[in-house]
Structure formats: C-alpha cells, structure tokens
PyMOL Python script that loads the backbone (N, CA, C, O; Angstrom):
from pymol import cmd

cmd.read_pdbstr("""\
ATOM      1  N   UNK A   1      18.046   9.702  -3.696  1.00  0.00           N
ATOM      2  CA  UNK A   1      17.528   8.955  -2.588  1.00  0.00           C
ATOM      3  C   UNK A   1      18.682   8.590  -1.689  1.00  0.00           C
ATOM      4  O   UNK A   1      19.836   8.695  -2.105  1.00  0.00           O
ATOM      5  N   UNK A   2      18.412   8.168  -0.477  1.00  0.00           N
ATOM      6  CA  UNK A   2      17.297   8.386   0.270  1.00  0.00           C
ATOM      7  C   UNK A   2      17.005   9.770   0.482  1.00  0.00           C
ATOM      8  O   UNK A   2      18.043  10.416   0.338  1.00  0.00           O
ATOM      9  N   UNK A   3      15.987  10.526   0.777  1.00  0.00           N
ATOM     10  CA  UNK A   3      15.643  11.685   0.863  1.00  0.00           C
ATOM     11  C   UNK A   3      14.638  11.973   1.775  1.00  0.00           C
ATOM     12  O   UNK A   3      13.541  11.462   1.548  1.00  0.00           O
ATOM     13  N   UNK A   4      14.800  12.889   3.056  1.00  0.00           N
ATOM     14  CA  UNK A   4      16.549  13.051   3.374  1.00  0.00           C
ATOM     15  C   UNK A   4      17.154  12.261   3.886  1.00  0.00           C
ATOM     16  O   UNK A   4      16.796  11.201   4.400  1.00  0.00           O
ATOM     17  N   UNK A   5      18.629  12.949   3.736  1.00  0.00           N
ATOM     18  CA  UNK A   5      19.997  11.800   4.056  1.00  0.00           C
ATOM     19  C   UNK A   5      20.554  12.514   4.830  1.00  0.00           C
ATOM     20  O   UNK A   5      20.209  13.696   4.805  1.00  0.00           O
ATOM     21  N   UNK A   6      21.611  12.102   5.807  1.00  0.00           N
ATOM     22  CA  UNK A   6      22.433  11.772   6.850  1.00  0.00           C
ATOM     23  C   UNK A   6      23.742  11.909   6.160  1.00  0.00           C
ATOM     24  O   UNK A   6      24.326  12.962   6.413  1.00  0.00           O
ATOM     25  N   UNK A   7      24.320  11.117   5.373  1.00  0.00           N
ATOM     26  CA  UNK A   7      25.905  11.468   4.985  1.00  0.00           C
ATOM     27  C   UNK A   7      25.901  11.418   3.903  1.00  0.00           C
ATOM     28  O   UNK A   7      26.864  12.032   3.445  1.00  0.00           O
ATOM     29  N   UNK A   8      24.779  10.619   2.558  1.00  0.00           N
ATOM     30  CA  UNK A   8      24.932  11.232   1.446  1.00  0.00           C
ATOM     31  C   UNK A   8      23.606  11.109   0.688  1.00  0.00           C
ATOM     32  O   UNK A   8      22.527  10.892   1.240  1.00  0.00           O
ATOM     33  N   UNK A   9      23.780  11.263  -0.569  1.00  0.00           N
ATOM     34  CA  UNK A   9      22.093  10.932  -0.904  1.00  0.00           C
ATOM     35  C   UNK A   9      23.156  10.522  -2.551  1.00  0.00           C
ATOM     36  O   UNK A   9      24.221  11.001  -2.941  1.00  0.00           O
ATOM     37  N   UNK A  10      22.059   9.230  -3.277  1.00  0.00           N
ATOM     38  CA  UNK A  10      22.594   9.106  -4.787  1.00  0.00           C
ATOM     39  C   UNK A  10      21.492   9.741  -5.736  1.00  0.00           C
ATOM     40  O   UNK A  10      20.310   9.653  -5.404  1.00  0.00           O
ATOM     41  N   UNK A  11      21.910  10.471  -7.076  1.00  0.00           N
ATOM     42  CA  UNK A  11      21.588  11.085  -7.888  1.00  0.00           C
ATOM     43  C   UNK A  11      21.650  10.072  -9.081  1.00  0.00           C
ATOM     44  O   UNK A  11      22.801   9.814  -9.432  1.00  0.00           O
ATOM     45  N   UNK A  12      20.326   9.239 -10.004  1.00  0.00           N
ATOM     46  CA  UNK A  12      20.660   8.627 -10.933  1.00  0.00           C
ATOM     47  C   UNK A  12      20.245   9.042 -12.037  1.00  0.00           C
ATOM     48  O   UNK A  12      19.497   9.896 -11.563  1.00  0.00           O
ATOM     49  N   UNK A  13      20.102   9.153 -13.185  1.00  0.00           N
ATOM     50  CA  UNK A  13      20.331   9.402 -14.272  1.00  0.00           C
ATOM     51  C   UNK A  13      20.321   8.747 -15.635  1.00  0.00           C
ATOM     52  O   UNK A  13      20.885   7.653 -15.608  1.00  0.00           O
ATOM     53  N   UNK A  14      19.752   9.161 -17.049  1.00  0.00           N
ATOM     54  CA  UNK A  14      20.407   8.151 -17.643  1.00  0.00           C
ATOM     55  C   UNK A  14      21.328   8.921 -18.575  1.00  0.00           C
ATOM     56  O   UNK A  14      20.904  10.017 -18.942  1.00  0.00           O
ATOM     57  N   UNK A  15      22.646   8.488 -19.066  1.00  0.00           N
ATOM     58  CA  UNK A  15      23.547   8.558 -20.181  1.00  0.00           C
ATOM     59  C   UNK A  15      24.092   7.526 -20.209  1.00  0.00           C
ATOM     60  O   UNK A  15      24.987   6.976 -19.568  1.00  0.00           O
ATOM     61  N   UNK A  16      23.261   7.220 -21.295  1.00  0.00           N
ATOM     62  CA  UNK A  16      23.456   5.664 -22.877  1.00  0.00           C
ATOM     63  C   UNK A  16      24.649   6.464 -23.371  1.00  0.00           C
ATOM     64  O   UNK A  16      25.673   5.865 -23.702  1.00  0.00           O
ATOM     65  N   UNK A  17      24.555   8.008 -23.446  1.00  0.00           N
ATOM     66  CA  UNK A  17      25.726   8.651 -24.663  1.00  0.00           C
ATOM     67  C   UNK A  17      26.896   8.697 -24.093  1.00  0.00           C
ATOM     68  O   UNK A  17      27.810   8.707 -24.918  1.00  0.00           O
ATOM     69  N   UNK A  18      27.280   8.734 -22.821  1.00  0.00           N
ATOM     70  CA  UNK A  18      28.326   8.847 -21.320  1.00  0.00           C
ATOM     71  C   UNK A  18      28.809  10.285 -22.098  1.00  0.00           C
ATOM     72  O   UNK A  18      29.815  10.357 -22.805  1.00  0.00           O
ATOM     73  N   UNK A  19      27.934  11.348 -21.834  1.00  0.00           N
ATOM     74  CA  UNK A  19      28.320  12.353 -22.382  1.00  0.00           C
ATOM     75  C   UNK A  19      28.966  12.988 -20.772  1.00  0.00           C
ATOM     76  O   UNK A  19      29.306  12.288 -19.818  1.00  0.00           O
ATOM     77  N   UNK A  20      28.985  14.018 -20.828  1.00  0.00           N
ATOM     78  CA  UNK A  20      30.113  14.718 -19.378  1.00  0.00           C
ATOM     79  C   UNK A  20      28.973  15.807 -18.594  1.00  0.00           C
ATOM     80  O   UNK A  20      28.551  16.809 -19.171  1.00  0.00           O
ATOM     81  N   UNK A  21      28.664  15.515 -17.528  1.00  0.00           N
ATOM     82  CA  UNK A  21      27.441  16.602 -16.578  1.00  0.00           C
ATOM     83  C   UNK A  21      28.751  17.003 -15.934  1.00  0.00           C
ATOM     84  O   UNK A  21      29.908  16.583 -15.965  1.00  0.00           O
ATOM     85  N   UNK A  22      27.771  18.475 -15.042  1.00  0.00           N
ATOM     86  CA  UNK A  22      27.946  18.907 -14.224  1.00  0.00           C
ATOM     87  C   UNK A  22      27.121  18.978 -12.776  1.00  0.00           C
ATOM     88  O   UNK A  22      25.992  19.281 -13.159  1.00  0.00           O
ATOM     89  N   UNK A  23      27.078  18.897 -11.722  1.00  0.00           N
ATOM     90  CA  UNK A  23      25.964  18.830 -10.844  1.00  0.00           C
ATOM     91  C   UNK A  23      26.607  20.216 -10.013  1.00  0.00           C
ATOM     92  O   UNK A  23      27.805  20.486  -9.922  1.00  0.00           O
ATOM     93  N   UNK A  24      25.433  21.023  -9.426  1.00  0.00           N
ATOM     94  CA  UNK A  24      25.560  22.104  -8.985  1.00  0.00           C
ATOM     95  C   UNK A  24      24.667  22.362  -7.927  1.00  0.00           C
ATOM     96  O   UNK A  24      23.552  22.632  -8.372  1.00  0.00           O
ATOM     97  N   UNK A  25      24.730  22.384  -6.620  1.00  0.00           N
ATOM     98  CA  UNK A  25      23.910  22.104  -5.717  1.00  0.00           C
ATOM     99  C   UNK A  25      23.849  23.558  -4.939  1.00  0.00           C
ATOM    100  O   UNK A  25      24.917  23.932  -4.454  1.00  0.00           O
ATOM    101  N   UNK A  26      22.767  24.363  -4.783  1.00  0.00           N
ATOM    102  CA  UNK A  26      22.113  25.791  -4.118  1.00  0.00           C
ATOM    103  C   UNK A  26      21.990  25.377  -2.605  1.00  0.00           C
ATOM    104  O   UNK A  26      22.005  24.239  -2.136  1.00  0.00           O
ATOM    105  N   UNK A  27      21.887  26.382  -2.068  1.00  0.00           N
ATOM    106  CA  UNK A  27      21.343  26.433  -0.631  1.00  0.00           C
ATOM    107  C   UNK A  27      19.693  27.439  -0.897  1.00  0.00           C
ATOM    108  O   UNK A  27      19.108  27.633  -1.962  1.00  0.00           O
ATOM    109  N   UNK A  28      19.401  27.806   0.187  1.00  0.00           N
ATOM    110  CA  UNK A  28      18.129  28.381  -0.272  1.00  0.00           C
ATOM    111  C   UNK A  28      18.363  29.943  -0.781  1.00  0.00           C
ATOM    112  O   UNK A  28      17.668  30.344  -1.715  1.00  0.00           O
ATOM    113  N   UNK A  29      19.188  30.690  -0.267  1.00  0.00           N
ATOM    114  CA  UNK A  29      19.873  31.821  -0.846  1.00  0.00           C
ATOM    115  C   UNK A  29      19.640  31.622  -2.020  1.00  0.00           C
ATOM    116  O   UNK A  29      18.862  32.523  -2.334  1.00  0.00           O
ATOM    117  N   UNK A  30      19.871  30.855  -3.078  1.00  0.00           N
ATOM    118  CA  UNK A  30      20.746  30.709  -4.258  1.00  0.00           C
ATOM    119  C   UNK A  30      22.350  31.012  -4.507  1.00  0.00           C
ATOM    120  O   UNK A  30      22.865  31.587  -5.466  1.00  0.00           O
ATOM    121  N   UNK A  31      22.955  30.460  -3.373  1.00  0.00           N
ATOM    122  CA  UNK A  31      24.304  30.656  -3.408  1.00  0.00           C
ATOM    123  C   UNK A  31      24.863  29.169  -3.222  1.00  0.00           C
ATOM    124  O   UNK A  31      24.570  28.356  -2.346  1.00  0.00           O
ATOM    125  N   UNK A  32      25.836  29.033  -4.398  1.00  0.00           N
ATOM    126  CA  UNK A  32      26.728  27.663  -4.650  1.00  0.00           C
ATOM    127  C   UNK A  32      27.247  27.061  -3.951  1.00  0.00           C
ATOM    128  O   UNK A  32      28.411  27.359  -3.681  1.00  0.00           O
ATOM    129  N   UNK A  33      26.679  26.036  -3.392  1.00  0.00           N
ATOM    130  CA  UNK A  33      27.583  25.764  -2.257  1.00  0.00           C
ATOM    131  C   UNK A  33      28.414  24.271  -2.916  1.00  0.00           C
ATOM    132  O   UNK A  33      29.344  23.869  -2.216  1.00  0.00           O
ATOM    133  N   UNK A  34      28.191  23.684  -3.858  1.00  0.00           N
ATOM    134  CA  UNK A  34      28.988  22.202  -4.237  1.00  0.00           C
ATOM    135  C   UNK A  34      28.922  22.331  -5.796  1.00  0.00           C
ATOM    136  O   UNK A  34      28.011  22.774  -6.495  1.00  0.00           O
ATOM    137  N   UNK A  35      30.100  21.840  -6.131  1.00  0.00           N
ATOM    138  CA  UNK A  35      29.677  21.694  -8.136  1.00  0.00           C
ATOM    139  C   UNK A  35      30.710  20.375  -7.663  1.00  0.00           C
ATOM    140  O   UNK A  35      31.657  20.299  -6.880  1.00  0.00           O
ATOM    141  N   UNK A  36      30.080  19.483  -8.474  1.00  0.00           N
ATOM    142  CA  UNK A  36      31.047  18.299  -9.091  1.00  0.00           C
ATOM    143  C   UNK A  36      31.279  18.605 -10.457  1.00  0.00           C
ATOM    144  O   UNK A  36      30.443  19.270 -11.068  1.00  0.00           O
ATOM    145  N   UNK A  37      32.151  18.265 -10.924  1.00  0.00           N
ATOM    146  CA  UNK A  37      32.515  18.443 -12.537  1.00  0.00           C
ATOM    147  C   UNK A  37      32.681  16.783 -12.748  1.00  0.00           C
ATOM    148  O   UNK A  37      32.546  15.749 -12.094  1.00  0.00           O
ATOM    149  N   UNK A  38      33.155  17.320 -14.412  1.00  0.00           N
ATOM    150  CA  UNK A  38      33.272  16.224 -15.301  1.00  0.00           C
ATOM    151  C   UNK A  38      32.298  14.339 -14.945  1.00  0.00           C
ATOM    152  O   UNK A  38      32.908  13.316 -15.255  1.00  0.00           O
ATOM    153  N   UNK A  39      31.166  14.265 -14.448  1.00  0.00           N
ATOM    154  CA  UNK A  39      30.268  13.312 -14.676  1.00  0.00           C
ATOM    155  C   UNK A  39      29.854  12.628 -15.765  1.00  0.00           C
ATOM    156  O   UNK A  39      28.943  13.048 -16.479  1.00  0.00           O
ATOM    157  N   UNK A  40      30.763  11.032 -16.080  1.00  0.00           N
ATOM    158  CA  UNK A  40      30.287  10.420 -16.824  1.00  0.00           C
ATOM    159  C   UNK A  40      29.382   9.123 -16.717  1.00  0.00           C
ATOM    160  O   UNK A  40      28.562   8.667 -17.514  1.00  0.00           O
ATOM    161  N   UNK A  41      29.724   8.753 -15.687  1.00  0.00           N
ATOM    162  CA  UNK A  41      28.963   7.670 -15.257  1.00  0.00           C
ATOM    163  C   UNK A  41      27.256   7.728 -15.018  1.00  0.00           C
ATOM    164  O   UNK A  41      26.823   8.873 -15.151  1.00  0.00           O
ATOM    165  N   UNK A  42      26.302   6.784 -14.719  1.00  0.00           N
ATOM    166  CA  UNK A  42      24.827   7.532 -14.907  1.00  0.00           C
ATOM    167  C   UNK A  42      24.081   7.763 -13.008  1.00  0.00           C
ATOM    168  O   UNK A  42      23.060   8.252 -12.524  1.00  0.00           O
ATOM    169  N   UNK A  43      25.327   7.078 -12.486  1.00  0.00           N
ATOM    170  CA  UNK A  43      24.722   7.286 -10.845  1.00  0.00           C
ATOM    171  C   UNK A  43      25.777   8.005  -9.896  1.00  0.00           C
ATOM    172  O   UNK A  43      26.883   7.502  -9.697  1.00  0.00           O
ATOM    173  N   UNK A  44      25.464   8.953  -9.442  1.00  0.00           N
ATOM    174  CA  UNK A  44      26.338   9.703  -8.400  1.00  0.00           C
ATOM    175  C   UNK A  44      25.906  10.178  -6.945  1.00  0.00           C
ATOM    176  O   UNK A  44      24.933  10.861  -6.626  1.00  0.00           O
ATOM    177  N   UNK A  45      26.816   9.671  -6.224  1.00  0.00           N
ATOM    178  CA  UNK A  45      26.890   9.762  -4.771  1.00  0.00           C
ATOM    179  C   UNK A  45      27.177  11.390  -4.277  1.00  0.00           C
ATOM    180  O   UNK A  45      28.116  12.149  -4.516  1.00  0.00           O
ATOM    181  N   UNK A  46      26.164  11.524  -3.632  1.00  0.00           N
ATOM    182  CA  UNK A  46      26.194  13.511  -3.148  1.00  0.00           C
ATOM    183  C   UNK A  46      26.609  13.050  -1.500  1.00  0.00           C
ATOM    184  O   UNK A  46      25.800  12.582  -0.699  1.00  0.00           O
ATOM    185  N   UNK A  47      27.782  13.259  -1.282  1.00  0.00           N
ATOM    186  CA  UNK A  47      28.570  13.192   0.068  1.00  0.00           C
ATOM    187  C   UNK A  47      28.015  14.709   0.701  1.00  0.00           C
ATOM    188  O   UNK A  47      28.121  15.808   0.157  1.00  0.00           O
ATOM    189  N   UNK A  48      27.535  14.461   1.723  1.00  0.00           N
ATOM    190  CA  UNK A  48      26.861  15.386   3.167  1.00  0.00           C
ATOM    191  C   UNK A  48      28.557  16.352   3.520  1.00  0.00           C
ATOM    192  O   UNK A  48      28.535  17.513   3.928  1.00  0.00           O
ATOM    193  N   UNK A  49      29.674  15.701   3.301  1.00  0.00           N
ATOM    194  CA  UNK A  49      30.765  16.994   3.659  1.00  0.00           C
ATOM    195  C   UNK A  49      30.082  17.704   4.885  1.00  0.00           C
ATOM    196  O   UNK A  49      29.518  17.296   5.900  1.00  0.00           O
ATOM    197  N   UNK A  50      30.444  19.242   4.230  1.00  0.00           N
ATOM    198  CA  UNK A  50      30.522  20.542   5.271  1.00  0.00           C
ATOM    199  C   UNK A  50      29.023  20.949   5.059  1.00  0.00           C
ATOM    200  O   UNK A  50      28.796  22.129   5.323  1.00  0.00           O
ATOM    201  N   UNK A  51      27.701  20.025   4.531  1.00  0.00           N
ATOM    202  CA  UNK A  51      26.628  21.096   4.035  1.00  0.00           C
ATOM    203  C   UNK A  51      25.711  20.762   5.768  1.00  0.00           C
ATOM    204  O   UNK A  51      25.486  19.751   6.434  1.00  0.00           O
ATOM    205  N   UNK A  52      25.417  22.226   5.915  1.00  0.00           N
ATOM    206  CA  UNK A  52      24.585  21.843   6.860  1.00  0.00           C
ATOM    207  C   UNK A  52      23.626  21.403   6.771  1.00  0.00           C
ATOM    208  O   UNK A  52      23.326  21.147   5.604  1.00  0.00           O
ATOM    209  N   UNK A  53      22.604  21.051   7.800  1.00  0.00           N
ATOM    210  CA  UNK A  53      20.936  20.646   8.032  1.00  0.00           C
ATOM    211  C   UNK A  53      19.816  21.805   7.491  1.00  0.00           C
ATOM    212  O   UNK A  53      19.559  22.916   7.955  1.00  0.00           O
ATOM    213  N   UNK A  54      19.270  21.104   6.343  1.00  0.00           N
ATOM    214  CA  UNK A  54      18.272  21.856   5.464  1.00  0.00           C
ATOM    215  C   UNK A  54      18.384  21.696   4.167  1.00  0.00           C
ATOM    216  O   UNK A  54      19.084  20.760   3.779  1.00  0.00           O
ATOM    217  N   UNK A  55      17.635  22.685   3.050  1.00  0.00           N
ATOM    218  CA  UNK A  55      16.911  22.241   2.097  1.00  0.00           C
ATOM    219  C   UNK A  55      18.076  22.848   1.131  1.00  0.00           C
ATOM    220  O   UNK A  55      18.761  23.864   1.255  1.00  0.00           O
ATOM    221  N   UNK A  56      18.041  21.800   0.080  1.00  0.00           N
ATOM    222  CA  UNK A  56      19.444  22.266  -0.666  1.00  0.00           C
ATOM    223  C   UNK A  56      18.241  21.643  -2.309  1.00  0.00           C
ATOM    224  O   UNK A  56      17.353  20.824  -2.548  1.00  0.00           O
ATOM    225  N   UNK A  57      19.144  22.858  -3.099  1.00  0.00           N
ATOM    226  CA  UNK A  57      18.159  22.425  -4.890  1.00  0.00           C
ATOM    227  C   UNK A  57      19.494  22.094  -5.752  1.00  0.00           C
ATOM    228  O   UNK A  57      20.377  22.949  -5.687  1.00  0.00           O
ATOM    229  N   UNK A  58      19.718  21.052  -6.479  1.00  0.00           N
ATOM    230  CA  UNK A  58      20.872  20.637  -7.161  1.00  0.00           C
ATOM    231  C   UNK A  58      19.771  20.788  -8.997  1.00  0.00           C
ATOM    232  O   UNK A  58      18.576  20.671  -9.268  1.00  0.00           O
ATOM    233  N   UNK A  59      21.122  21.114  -9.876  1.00  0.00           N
ATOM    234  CA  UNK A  59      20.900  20.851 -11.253  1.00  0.00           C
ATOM    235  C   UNK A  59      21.747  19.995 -11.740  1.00  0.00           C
ATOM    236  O   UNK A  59      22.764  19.924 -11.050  1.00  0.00           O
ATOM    237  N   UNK A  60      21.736  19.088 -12.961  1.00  0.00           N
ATOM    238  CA  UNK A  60      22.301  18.532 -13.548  1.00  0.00           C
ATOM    239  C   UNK A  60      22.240  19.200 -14.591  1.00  0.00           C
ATOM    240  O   UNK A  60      21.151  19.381 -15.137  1.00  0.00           O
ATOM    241  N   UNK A  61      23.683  19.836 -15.219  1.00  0.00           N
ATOM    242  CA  UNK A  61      23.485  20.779 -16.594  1.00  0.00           C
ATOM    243  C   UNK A  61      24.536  19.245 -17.390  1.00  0.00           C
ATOM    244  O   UNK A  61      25.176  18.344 -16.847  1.00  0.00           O
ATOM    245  N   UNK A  62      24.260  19.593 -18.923  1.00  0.00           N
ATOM    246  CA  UNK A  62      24.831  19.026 -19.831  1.00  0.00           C
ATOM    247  C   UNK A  62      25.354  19.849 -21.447  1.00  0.00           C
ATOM    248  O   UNK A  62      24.572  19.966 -22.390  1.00  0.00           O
ATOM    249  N   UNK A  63      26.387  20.204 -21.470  1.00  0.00           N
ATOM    250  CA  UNK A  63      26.407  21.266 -22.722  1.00  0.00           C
ATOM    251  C   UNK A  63      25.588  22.432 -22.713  1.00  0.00           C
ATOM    252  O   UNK A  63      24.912  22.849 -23.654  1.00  0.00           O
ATOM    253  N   UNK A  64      25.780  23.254 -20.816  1.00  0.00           N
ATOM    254  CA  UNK A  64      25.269  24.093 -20.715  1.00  0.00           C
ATOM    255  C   UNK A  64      23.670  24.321 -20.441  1.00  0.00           C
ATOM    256  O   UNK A  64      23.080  25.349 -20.108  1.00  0.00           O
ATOM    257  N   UNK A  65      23.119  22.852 -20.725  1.00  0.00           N
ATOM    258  CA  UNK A  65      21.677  23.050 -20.812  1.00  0.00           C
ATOM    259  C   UNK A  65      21.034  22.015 -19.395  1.00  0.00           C
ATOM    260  O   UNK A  65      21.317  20.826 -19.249  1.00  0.00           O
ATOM    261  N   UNK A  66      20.246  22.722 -18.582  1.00  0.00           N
ATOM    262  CA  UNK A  66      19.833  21.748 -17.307  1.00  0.00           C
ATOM    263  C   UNK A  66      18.954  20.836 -17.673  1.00  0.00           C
ATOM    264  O   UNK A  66      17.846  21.052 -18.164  1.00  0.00           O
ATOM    265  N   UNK A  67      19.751  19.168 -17.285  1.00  0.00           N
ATOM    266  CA  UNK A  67      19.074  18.787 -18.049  1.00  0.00           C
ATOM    267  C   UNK A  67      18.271  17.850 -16.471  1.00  0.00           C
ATOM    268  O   UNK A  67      17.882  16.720 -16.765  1.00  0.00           O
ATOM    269  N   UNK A  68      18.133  18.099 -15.562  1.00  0.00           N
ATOM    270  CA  UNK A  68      17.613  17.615 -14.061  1.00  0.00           C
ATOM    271  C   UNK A  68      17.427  18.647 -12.847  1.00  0.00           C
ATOM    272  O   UNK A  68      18.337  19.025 -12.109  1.00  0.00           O
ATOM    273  N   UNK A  69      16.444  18.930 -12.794  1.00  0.00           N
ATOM    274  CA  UNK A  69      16.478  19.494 -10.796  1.00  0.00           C
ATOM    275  C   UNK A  69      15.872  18.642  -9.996  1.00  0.00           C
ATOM    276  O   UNK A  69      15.209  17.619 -10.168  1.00  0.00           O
ATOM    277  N   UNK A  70      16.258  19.317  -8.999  1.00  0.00           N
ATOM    278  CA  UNK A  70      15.809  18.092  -7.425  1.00  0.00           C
ATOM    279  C   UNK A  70      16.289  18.754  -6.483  1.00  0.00           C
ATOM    280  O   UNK A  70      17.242  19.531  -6.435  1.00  0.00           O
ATOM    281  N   UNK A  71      15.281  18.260  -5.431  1.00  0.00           N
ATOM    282  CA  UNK A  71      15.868  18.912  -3.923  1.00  0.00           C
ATOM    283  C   UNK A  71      16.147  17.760  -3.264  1.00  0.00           C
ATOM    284  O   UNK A  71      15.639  16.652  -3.438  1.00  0.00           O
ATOM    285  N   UNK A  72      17.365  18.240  -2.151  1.00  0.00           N
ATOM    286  CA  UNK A  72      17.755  17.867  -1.297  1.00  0.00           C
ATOM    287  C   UNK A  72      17.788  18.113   0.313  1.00  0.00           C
ATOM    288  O   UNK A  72      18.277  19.140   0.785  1.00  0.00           O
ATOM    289  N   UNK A  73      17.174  16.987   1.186  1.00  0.00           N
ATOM    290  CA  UNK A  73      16.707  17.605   2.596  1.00  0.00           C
ATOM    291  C   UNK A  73      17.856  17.102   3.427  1.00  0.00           C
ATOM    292  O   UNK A  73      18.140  15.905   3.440  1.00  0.00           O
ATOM    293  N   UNK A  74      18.516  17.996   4.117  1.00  0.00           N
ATOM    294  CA  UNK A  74      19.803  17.203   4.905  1.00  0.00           C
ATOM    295  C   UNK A  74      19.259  17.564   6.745  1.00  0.00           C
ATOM    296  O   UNK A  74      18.928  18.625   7.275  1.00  0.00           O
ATOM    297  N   UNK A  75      19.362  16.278   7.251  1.00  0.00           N
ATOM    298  CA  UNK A  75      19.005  16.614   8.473  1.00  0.00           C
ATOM    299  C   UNK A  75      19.773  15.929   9.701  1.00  0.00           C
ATOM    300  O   UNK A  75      19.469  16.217  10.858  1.00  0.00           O
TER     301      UNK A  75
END
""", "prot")
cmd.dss("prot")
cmd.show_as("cartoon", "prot")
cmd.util.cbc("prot")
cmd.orient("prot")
C-alpha cells in the first residue's frame, strides 16, 4: 500500500522467525527489473527509483520457495 504509489509503496509481511526474503519485482514482459536481497525485518519500503508508470508483479521468495505475490500500479 498505497496502491498505486507515486514514490514508493510498503510491502508487509509476517516473520515471527526473522528468517531472510528476497523480493523480486517483474515488469509485464517478465523481465527483472528490482531484487532486494537479504530481508529480515517484516515491513519493506518499495522506492519508485528508475521504474516507470505501470503495472509491475513482485514475489517474496523464502528458502527458494514464493512465499507472497502482488501487484504493483506506478503512476
């Protein structure tokens, strides 16, 4: 949320275990346009950067396994 966003949008989550994500955010292609690494905390801020205006699909993987999807509308 908020969705859509302007300069960033937050991603929350829960890890009780503060185990380590990855977030990996698509364009509609299916081509990578953002990975954050090492995520331990349970709320994360998705900064707008260089992504342009439109529909973006993020995963949250954990030990390889996705453990969240969601889209993102940037306008």
């Amino acid at each position: 949320y908020p969705n859509p966003f302007n300069d960033y949008a937050t991603v929350e989550f829960e890890n009780s275990e503060n185990k380590e994500f990855k977030l990996t955010v698509f364009n509609l292609q299916g081509q990578l346009v953002k990975t954050i690494d090492n995520i331990t905390i349970s709320q994360l801020r998705i900064e707008r950067n260089n992504l342009v205006n439109g529909m973006y699909f993020f995963q949250l993987l954990s030990e390889n396994k996705i453990v969240s999807t969601g889209k993102l509308i940037i306008e």
